[in-house]
N, C-alpha and C positions, 0 to 999 in steps of 0.2 A: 504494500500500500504506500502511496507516497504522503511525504512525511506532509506537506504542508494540505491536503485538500481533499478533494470529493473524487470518486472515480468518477468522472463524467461518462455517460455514454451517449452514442450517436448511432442509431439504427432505423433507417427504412427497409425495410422488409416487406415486399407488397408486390402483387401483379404492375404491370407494366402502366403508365396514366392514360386514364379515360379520354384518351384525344385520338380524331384519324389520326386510320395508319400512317400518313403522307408525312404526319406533325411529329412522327416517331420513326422516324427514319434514323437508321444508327449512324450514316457518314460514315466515312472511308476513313479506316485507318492506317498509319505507315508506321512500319519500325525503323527506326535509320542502322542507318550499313555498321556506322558506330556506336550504337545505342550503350552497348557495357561501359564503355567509354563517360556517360554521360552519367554521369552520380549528379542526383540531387541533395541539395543538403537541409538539411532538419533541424529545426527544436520542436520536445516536446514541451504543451500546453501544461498548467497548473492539471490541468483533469488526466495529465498523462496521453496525451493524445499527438499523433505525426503531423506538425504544420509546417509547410512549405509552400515557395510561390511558384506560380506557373503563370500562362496566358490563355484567355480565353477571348476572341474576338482579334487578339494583336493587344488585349489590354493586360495588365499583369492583374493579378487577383493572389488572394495568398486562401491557401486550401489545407484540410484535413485529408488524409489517407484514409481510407472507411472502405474497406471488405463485406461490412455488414451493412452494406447499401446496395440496396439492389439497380437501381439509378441516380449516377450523379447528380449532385442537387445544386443548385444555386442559390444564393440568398437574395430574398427578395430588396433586401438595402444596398445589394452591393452594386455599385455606378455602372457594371455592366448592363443592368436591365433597365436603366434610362430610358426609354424612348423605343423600348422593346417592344414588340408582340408576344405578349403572355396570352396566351388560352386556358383556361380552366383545364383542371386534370384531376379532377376529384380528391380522393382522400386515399392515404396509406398509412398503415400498422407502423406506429413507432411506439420505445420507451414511455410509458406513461398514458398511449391512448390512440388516438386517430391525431391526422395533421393532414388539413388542406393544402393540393399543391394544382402548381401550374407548370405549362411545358409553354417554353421558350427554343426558338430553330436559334442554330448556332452559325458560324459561317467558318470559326477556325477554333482550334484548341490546340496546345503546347505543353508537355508535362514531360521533361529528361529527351528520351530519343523517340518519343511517343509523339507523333503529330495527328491532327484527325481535320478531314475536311468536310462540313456538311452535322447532317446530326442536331442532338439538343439535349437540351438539360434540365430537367425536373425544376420547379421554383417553389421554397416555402420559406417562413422564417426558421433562420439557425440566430437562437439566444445564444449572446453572451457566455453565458452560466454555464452552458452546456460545456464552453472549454476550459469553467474552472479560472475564469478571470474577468476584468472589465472589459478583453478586446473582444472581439465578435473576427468571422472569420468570411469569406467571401461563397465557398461551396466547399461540399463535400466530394470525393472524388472513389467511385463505385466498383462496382463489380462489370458494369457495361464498358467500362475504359481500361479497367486491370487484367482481366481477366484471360484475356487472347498469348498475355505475355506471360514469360515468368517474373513475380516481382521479389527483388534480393532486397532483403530490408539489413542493414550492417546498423544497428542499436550502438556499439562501442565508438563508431566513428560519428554516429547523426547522418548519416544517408542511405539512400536508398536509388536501384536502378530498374529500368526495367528492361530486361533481358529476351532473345526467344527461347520459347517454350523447350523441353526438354532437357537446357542447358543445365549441370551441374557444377556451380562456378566454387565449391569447395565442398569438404566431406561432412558429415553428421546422421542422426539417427534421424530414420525415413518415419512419418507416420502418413494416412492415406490425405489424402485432399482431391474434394470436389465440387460442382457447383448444384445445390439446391435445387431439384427441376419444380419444387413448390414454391419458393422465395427469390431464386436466382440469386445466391447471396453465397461464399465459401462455407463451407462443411465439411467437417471430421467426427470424428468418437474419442472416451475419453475412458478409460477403467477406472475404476473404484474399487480397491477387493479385489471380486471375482466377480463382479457385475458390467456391463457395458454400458455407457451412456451415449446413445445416438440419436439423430443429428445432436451436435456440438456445433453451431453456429462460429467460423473464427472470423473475429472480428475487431480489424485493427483502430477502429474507431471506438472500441470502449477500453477506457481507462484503466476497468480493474483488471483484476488477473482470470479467475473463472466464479461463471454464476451456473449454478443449476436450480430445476424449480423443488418446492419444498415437499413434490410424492417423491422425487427420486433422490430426495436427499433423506427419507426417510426411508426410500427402500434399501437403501446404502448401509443401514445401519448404525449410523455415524451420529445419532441424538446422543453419544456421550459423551461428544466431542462441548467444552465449554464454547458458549455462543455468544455474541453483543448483535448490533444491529449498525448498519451505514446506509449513507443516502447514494441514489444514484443519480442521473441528470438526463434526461432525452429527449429529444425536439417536443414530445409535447409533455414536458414536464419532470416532476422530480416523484420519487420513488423508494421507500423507503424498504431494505433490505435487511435479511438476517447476513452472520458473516460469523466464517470460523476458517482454522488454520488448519487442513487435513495432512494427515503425516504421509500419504504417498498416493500420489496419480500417475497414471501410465496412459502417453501419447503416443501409439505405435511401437517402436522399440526403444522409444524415449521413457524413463522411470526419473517423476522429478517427486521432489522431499520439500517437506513444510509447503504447502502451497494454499494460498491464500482462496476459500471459495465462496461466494457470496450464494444465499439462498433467496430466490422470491417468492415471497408469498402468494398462494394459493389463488388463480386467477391473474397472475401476472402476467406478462408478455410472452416469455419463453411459451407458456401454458395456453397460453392464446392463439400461438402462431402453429404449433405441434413437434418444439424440439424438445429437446431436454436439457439445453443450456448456449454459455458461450464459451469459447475462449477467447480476453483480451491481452492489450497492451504488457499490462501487469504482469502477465505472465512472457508473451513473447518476448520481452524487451532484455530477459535474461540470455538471452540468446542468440548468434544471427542466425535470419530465416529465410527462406527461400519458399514462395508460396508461387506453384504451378502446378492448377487443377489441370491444365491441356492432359499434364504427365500424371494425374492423377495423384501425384507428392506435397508434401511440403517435408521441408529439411531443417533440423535443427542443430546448432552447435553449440556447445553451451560457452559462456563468457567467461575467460578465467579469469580470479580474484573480486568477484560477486560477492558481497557481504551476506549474511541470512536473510531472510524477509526480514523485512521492517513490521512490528505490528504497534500500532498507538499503545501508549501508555497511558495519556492523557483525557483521552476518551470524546478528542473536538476533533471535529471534521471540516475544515475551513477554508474558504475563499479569499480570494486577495481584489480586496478593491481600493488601487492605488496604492494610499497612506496605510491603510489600515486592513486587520484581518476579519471578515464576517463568520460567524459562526453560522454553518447551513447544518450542524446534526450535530446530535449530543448522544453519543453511544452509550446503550443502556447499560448497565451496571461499568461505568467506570468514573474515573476519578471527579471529572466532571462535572456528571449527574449528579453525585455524592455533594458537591461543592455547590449546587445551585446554579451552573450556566445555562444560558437557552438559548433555543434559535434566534438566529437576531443580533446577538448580541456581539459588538466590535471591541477591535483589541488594536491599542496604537502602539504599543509599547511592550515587548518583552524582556525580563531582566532589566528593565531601562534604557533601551536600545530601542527608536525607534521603529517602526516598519517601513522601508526603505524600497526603491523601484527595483533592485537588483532579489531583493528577500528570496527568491522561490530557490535559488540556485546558491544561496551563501548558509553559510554554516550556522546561520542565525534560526534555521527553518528545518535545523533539528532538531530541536525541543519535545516537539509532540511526541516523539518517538523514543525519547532520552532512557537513559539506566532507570530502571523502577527504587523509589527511595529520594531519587531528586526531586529537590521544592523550586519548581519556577515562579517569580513574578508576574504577574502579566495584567497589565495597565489596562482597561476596558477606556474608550474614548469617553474624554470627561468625567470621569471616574477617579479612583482611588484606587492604587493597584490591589491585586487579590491574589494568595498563596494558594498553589496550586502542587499537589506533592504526588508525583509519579507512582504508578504501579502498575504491575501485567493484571492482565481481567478476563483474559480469553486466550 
């Protein structure tokens, strides 16, 4: 979990939008002759999520990497759809609910060695919030644009390329990967035990590491695993989950330890659509990956000198706006709650050290996660600061 925020997530998952065929024309893609050649480079968002820029029209625009998009999306604030032609395109399954969109016809797109002529791009609002910060982001970038290729995502370096299909640009343990012929969206499986868990939606657009829904985390066996609760974030809103630290999951011939798994409650999304969970960010980001459904694979390697999971101490789950930190969730039974903090509530000051533009990536924004036993300060805006004393809870 990362130390300062929410797992954000970002998933459209839906049949194709309610516009003529004409208006849903996919456009011609090209890989260029150099494409490997062509690293994008990355930072991840407060929500844990791949932002990078690219062009869309000849305009640049800055985008999310999202797997678990079954069509690119475009935001409806972003200066490309100025003076657009949007048509209606009804409504698709996201995080938290339905979300009205629209199709917009393209004329050019740009993303590494990935050019595309013609085509379009889904339009809806993407909040802010969703990436775990005050920026907002221009589009998400799908399953309809990734998919043809293989995509090498290198986490240790911050970039990522996109390759052709069957390439294997280094070694690691194979697990299967394919694309959803009910969501169009990447898909694998995931063991637990001696149980399988399929569809596994992988999806590089959510922050955390894995959710499953709360029948198959009980068929798992795993209610004696201690539990808390975290929030999650998706275009139509926030979403409040259970969350526990499972001592072993197996990805194919991959066997990974301590792994972070969030549970949704009953009637959630996962449970709506008809998987049985995800795998995010959280978790791939331990690793490079190479995700190519053409070939049927994705490849993992793991990162050497990777610290342990990280799991709160503190028991806050928090945003960064600006100056200050917001509180979006107060994880149940921890130190926290215990203390009286609530949603809502800003924090300008920790240990006496302001919150600063640089916070998400300075040493300052490992507190939350700190030795159990340590008493942080921590300054609420306009306030009086209030002692806050570390300890494991889950």
């Amino acid at each position: 979990m990362r130390i300062l925020a929410l797992a954000a997530l970002l998933l459209l998952a839906d049949a194709p939008p309610t516009v003529p065929v004409a208006s849903r024309d996919p456009g011609v893609v090209r890989l260029a002759a150099d494409a490997e050649a062509r690293w994008v480079d990355f930072t991840l968002t407060p929500g844990n999520q791949i932002r990078f820029d690219m062009a869309v029209n000849g305009r640049p625009v800055s985008a999310i990497l999202d797997t678990g998009v079954s069509f690119s999306l475009l935001s409806r604030s972003s200066p490309v759809t100025r003076g657009a032609a949007i048509v209606p395109g009804g409504q698709a399954s996201a995080i938290g609910g339905a979300v009205t969109i629209g199709w917009m016809p393209t004329r050019s797109l740009t993303l590494g060695g990935l050019s595309r002529r013609g085509g379009g791009l889904a339009v809806a609002t993407l909040p802010a919030l969703a990436t775990g910060s005050a920026e907002s982001v221009d589009m998400l970038v799908g399953r309809d644009l990734l998919a043809g290729q293989a995509l090498d995502i290198d986490y240790a370096a911050h970039r990522f390329r996109l390759i052709r299909s069957g390439r294997m640009p280094f070694p690691g343990r194979i697990a299967p990967l394919s694309i959803s012929p009910t969501h169009a969206v990447y898909q694998s499986a995931i063991t637990l035990g001696t149980k399988r868990f399929s569809p596994m939606i992988v999806d590089t657009g959510d922050g955390s590491s894995m959710t499953i829904t709360e029948a198959e985390w009980r068929s798992a066996g795993l209610a004696r695993l201690p539990r808390t609760t975290a929030i999650a974030f998706g275009l139509a809103g926030p979403v409040v989950t259970g969350l526990a630290i499972v001592p072993s999951v197996r990805l194919g011939e991959l066997e990974a330890h301590d792994v972070e798994m969030r549970i949704e409650p009953a009637g959630g999304f996962s449970e709506t659509i008809g998987v049985a969970g995800r795998i995010g960010t959280g978790f791939l980001s331990r690793y490079r990956v190479l995700l190519d459904p053409r070939a049927g694979r994705m490849v993992l390697s793991p990162r050497p000198g990777l610290p342990p999971v990280l799991r709160s101490t503190s028991g806050l789950l928090l945003g960064l706006e600006r100056d200050r930190l917001k509180v979006l969730h107060v994880m149940r039974g921890g130190p926290a709650a215990a203390a009286g903090w609530a949603i809502g509530d800003t924090i300008c000051a920790v240990d006496g050290q302001p919150i600063g533009p640089g916070y998400t990536s300075s040493p300052q924004a490992r507190w939350s996660a700190g030795t159990p036993g340590t008493t942080v300060m921590l300054t609420p805006c306009g306030g009086k600061p209030r002692r806050l004393v570390l300890r494991r809870f889950y």
